[in-house]
C-alpha positions in Angstrom: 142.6 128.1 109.6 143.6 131.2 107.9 142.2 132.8 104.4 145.4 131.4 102.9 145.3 128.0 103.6 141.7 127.3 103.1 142.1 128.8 99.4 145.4 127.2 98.7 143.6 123.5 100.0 140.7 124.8 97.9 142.6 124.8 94.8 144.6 121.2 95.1 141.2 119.6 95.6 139.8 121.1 92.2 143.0 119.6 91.1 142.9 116.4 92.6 138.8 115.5 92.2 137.0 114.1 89.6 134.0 117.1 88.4 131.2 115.4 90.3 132.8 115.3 92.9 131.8 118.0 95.7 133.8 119.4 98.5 134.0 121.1 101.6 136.5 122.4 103.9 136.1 122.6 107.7 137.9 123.9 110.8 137.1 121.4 113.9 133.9 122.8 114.9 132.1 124.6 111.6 132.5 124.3 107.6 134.6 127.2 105.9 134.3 126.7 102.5 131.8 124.7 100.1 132.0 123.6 96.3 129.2 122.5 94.8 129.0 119.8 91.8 125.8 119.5 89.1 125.6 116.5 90.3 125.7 116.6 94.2 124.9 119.2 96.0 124.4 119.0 100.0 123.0 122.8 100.4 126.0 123.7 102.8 126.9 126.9 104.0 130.1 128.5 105.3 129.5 129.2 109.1 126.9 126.4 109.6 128.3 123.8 112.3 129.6 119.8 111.4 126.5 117.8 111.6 127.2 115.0 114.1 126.4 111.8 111.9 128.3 113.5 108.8 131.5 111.8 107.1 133.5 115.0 108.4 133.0 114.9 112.2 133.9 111.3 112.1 136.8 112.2 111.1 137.6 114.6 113.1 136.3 112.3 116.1 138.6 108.9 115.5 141.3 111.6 113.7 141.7 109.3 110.3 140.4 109.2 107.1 137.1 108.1 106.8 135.5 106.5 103.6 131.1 105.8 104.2 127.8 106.2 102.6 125.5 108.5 104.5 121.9 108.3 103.8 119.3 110.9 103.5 119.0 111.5 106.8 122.1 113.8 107.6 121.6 116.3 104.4 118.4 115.2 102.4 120.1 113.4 99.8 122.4 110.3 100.0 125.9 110.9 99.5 129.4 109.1 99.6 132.1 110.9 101.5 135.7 111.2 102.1 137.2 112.8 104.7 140.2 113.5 105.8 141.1 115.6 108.9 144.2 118.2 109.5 145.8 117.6 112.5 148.7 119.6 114.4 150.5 117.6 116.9 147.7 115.1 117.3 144.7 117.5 117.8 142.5 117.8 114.6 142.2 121.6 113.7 140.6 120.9 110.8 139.1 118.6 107.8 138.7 118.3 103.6 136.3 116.3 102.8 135.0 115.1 99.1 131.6 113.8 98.4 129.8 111.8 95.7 126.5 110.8 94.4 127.3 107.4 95.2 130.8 105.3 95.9 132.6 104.8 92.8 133.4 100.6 92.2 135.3 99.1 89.9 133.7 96.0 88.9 136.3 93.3 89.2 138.8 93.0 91.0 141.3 93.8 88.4 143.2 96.8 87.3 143.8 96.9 83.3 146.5 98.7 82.2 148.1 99.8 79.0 151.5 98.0 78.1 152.8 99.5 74.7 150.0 98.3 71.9 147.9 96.1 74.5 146.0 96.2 77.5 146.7 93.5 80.5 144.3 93.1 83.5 145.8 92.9 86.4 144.2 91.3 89.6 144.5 93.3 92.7 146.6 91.1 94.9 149.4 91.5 91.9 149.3 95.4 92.3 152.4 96.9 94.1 151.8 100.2 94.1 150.8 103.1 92.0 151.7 106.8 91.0 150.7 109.4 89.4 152.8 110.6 86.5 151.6 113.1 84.1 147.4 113.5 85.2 147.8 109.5 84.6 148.3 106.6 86.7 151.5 104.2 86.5 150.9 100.9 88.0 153.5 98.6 89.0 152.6 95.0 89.5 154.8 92.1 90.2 155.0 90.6 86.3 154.2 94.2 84.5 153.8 97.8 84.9 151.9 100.1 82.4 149.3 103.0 83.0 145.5 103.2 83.7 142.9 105.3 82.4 141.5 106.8 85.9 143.7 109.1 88.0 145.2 108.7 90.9 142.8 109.9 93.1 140.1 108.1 91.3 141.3 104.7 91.9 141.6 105.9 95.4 138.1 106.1 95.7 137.4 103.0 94.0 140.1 100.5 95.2 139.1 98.4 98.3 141.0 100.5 101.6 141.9 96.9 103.1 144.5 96.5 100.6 145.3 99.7 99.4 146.8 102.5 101.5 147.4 106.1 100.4 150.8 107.1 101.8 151.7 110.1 99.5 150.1 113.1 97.0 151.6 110.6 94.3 151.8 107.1 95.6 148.9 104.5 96.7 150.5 100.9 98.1 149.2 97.6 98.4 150.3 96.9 101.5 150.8 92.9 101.0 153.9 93.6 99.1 155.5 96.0 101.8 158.8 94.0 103.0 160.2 97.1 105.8 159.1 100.7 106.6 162.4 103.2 107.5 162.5 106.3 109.0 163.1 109.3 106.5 163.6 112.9 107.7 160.9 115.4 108.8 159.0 112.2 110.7 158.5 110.7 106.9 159.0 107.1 105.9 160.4 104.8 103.4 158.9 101.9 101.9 160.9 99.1 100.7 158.6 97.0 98.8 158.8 92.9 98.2 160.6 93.6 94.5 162.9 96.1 96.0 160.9 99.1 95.0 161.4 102.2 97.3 157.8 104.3 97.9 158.1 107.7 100.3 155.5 108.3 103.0 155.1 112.0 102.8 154.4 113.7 106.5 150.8 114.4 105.4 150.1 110.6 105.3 152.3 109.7 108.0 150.4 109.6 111.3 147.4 108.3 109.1 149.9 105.4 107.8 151.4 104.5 111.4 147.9 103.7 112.8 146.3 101.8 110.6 149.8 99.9 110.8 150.0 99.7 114.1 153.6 101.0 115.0 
């Protein structure tokens, strides 16, 4: 992984995660860049090798995102990573991964979401997907649609992955209410959801989104 894409990675996550949130990049055998939070900090250093029970050489191992709480035993401190690995033609040369203190929950299984001059809470199972528009979240659901307060890659973190798939930089689906998946160019996809909605599976997601779906 070259200078340029390690920095250029570097500064979409900084983008993309909340402040306490740390993260680290790797290639498939040692970690090439680390930033720290205030409040995480696993002590890693660029050049040391992927420890073997950490969130990032799963990853790189079953080559999908991985979402666990490690204990103290792999750093010293408990943490809750994310991972993601990079992979070129089905061989992982590479993996992002962010970590937290702890995993952040949302405690019920609704969504509320601002509708003009009131808020509506909206259970999970009525979710059809969501977007980010504008450093917010738009969240369409089968009887409304509105915004919510957390980002987009907040509510990643927080929504339950049996339900909720990411499938683009923009878009997270519930995948309940997908009705047909169709080929798009440059080995992408197109959702058609249950209300007719159309949501794009970018290339980055794409291998990701085919097995966990199976097809």
């Amino acid at each position: 992984m070259d200078s340029f894409t390690v920095s250029s990675i570097a500064k979409v996550m900084k983008e993309l995660f909340p402040k306490e949130a740390s993260f680290v990049i790797s290639d498939n055998k040692r970690y090439i860049y680390y930033q720290p939070s205030k409040q995480i900090d696993l002590k890693i250093r660029p050049g040391d090798k992927i420890k073997p029970e950490s969130v990032t050489y799963k990853a790189l191992v079953v080559q999908r995102k991985i979402a666990e709480q490690k204990d103290s035993r792999v750093f010293g401190v408990p943490y809750f990573g994310i991972s993601v690995p990079i992979l070129d033609d089905g061989s992982p040369r590479g993996c992002v991964t962010a970590i937290f203190p702890r995993k952040p929950m949302l405690t019920m299984p609704y969504l509320t979401i601002r509708v003009t001059d009131r808020w509506l809470p909206v259970p999970f199972e009525k979710v059809i997907y969501l977007e980010a528009q504008n450093r917010k979240t738009f969240v369409k659901s089968s009887y409304a649609e509105g915004y919510h307060k957390y980002n987009l890659t907040e509510l990643e973190f927080a929504l339950p992955d049996d339900i909720f798939v990411r499938c683009h930089r923009s878009y997270i689906v519930n995948i309940h209410h997908i009705a047909e998946i169709h080929p798009d160019s440059h080995s992408t996809f197109l959702l058609i959801m249950k209300d007719g909605s159309k949501v794009p599976v970018s290339q980055t997601y794409a291998s990701y989104f085919r097995k966990l779906l199976c097809f």
